[in-house]
C-alpha positions in Angstrom: 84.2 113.0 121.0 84.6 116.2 118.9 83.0 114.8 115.8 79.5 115.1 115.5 77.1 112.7 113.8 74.4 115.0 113.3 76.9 117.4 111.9 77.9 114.4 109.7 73.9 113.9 108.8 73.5 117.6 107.8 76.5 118.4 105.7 75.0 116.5 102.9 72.6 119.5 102.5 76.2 122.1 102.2 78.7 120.1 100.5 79.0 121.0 97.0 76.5 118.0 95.4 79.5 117.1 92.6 81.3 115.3 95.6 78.1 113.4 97.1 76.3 110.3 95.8 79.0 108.9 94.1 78.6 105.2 92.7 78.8 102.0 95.3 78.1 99.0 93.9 79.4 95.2 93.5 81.5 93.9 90.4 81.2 90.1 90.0 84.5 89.7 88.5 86.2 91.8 91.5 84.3 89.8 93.8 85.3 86.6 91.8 89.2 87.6 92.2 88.9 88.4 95.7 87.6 84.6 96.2 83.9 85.4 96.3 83.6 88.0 99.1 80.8 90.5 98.1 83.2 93.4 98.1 81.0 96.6 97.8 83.9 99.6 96.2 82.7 103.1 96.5 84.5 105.2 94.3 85.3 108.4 95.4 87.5 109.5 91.9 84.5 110.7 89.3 84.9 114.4 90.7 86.5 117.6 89.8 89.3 116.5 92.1 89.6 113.0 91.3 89.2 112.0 95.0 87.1 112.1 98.0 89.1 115.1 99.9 86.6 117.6 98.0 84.0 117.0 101.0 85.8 117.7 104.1 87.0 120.5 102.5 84.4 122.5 101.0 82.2 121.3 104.2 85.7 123.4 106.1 84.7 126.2 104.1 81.8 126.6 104.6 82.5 127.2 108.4 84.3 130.8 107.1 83.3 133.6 106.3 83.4 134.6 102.6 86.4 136.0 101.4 89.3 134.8 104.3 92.0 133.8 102.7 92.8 130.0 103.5 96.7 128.3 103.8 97.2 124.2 104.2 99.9 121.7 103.4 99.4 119.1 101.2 100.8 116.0 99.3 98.3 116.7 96.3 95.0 115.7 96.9 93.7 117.8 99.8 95.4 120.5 98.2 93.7 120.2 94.7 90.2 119.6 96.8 91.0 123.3 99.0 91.9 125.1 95.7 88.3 123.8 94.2 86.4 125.0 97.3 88.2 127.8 97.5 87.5 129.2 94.2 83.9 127.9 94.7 83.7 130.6 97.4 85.7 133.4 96.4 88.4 132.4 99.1 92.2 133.1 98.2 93.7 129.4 98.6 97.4 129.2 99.0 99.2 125.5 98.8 102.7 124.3 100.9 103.6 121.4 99.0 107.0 119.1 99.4 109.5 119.3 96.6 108.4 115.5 95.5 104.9 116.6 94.8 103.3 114.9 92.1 103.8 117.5 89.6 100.1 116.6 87.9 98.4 116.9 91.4 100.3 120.4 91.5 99.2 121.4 88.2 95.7 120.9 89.2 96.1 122.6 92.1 97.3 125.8 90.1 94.6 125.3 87.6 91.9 125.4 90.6 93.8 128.8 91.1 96.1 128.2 94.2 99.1 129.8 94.6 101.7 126.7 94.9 104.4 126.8 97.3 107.5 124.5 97.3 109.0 123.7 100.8 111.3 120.8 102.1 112.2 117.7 101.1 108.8 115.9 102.8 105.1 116.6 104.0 106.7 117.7 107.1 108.8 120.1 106.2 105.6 121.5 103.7 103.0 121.3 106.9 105.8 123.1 109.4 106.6 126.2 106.0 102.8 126.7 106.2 102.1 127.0 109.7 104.9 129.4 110.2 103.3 131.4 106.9 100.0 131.4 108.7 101.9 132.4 112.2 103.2 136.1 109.8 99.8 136.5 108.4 97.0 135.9 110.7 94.1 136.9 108.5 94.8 133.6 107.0 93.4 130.4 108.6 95.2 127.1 108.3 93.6 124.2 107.5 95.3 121.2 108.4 93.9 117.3 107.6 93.1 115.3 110.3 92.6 118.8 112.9 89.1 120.5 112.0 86.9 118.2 112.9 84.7 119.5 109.6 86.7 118.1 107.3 86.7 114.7 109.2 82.8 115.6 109.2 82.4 116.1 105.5 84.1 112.7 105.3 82.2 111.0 107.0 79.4 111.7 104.5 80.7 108.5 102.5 79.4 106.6 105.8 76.3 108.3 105.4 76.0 106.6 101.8 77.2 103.5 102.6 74.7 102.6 105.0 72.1 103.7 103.1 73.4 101.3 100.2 74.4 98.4 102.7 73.4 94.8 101.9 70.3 93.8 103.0 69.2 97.6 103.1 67.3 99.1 106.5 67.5 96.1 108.6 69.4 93.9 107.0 73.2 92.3 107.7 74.8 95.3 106.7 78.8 95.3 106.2 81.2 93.1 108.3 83.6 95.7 107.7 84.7 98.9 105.7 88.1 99.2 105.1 89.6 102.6 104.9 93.1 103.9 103.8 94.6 105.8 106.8 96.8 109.2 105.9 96.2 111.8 108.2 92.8 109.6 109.8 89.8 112.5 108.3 88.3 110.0 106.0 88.5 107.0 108.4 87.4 109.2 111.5 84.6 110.5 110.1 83.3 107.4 108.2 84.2 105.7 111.7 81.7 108.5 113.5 78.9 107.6 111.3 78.9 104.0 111.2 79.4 103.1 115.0 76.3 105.5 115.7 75.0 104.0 113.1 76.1 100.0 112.1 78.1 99.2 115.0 78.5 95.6 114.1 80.7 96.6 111.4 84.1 96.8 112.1 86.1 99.6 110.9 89.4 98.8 109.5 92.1 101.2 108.1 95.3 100.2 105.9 98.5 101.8 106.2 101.6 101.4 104.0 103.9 99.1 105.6 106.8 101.7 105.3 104.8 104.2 107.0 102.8 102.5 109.3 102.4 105.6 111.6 98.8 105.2 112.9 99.4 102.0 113.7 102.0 102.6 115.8 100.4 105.7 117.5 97.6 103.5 118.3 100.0 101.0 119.7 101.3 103.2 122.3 98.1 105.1 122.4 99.2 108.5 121.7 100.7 110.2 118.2 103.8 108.9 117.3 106.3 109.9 114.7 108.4 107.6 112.4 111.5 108.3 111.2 110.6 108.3 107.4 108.1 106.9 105.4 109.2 104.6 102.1 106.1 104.1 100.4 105.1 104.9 96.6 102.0 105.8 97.8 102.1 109.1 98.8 98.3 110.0 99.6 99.3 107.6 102.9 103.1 108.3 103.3 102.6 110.2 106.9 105.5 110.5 109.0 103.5 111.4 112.2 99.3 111.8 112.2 97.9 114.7 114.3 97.3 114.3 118.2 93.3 115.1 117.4 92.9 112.3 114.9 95.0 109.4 117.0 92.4 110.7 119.6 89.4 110.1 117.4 90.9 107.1 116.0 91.1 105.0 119.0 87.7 105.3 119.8 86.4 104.6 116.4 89.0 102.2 114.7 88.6 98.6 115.4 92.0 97.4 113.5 94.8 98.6 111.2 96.2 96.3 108.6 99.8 96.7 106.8 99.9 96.4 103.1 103.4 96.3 101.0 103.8 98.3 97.8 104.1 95.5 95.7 100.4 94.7 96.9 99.3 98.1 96.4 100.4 97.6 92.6 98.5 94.3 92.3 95.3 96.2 93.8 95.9 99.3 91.1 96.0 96.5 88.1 93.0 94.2 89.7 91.0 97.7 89.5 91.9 98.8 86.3 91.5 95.4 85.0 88.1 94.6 86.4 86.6 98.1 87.1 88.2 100.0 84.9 90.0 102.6 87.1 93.3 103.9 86.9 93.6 104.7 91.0 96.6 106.1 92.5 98.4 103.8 95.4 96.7 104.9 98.1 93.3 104.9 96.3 94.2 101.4 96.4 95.2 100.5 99.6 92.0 99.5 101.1 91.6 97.2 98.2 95.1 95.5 98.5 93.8 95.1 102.0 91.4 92.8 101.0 93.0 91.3 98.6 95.8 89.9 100.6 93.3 88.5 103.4 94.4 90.6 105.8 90.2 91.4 106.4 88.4 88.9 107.7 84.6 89.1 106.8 82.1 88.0 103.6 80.3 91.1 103.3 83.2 93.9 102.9 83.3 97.9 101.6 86.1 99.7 100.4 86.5 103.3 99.2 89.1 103.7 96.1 90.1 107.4 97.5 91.8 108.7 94.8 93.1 108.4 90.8 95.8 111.3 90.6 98.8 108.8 89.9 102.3 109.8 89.0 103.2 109.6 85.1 106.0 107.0 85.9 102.9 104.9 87.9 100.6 105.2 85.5 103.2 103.6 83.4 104.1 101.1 85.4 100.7 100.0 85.9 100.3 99.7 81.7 103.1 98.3 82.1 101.8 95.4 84.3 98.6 95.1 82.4 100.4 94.2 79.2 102.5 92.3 80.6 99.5 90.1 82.3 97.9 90.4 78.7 101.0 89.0 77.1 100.7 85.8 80.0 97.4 85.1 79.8 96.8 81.6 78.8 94.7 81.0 76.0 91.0 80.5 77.2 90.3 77.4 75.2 93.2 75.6 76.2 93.3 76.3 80.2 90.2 76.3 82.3 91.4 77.9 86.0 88.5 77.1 88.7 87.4 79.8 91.0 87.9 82.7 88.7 91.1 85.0 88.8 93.5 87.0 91.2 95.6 89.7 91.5 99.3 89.5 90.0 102.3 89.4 92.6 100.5 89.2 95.6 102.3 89.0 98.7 101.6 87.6 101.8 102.4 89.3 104.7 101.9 87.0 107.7 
């Protein structure tokens, strides 16, 4: 095993501090629509880069020397989180994105000073553009998610913090489970490090998109497997094919992986905003939609909302949905429901 938990243990003291300690706690009226579980959410959005990518990335960093000029592909999010660290360090960040980038992630990106590059039609075709750019010019180093086992690393300092906030405290019952979404496998591989070295009676769990279920088929067959396309609004999770390196990693440290539709994903972004207040994107969601739709077993459950950088026509939609339940609410003093309230347009998918 590449990853290393007292690597894991020690990045807390280089990772920029605006990425650590970030809030963990239980809301009863989550807890109440996800039918009493104690549902512990970490949320991994209040940051510069709206998301928890900013760790394993500026832990990368840290690993250069000042000045080298970094390249990566990126669907938005690791992208904006490179660009941050980058300028953080004085290291020239440069961004392969696919043409249906989320145009406010790429904003961001720019703003963070990257230089933005558009190429192909998918995350593929942006991850195969910058490797061959790094291949012309090798005073560059490319970064990819899911490879360096740093960023996986500085991931895995939410594990860090989850133990140390786990019900029951030092000693105690700890989590059943933590459920993880699964893109490219850094921020369930390094959580997944920590907490079997550390709670291994929790069971780690990791959610992909049912149209792009491609760790759970490479663990299936037990090597990395591509799918032919991935049809999933949620684009922080929408991988056609993870790395060899985190399949590796993953099937010594991930117990299960879970499928979750879209229309559950949606459900999961309105229970959040309506009981926590926070706009997530879909895959910030996933791990809660998880949940949601029983598809973890387990009273005493984690999740980590990964990310609020949603598209303008998502964002929408999810106002969308919350007026809508607004408008089909009953009134209060007319309909009592027992057992408190759940998600709109679930769907079950076993």
């Amino acid at each position: 095993m590449d990853l290393d938990v007292a690597r894991i243990e020690k990045a807390v003291q280089v990772i920029d501090p605006v990425f650590l300690n970030t809030p963990q706690y239980l809301d009863e009226q989550l807890c109440q629509a996800l039918g009493g579980r104690a549902v512990t959410v970490k949320v991994e959005t209040a940051n510069p880069v709206r998301s928890f990518k900013g760790r394993g990335a500026d832990l990368m960093l840290s690993t250069l020397a000042p000045g080298t000029p970094v390249v990566c592909a990126s669907s938005g999010n690791f992208g904006q989180a490179v660009a941050y660290a980058g300028r953080a360090r004085g290291m020239p960040v440069e961004v392969f994105v696919p043409e249906t980038v989320n145009p406010a992630k790429r904003e961001r990106m720019e703003t963070f000073g990257a230089r933005v590059v558009t190429a192909g039609a998918d995350g593929t075709s942006a991850r195969e553009a910058a490797a061959a750019h790094a291949e012309r010019h090798p005073d560059r180093v490319y970064l990819q998610d899911g490879l360096q086992a740093a960023i996986a690393e500085g991931a895995g300092t939410i594990g860090v913090e989850l133990t140390h906030g786990a019900p029951g405290g030092p000693g105690g019952p700890g989590y059943d489970a933590v459920v993880l979404p699964v893109g490219d496998g850094a921020l369930i591989n390094g959580v997944g490090r920590w907490m079997k070295a550390h709670a291994p009676g929790t069971r780690i769990v990791g959610v992909n998109a049912e149209g792009a279920p491609s760790m759970l088929e490479s663990l299936r067959v037990g090597r990395a497997v591509r799918i032919e396309c991935a049809r999933t609004f949620a684009d922080g999770i929408a991988v056609r094919g993870p790395l060899e390196a985190s399949v590796r990693r993953a099937r010594a440290l991930v117990d299960e992986i879970v499928l979750v539709t879209d229309e559950a994903i949606a459900a999961a972004m309105e229970l959040a905003a309506r009981t926590l207040g926070i706009v997530l994107e879909p895959a910030g969601a996933a791990g809660l939609a998880a949940i949601a739709e029983g598809e973890v077993s387990g009273h005493r459950l984690a999740t980590v909302l990964t990310g609020a950088n949603p598209r303008p026509e998502q964002a929408r939609e999810l106002a969308a949905r919350l007026t809508r339940a607004v408008r089909n609410a009953p009134d209060p003093a007319e309909t009592r429901t027992p057992g408190g309230i759940g998600p709109a347009g679930r769907t079950t998918l076993r």
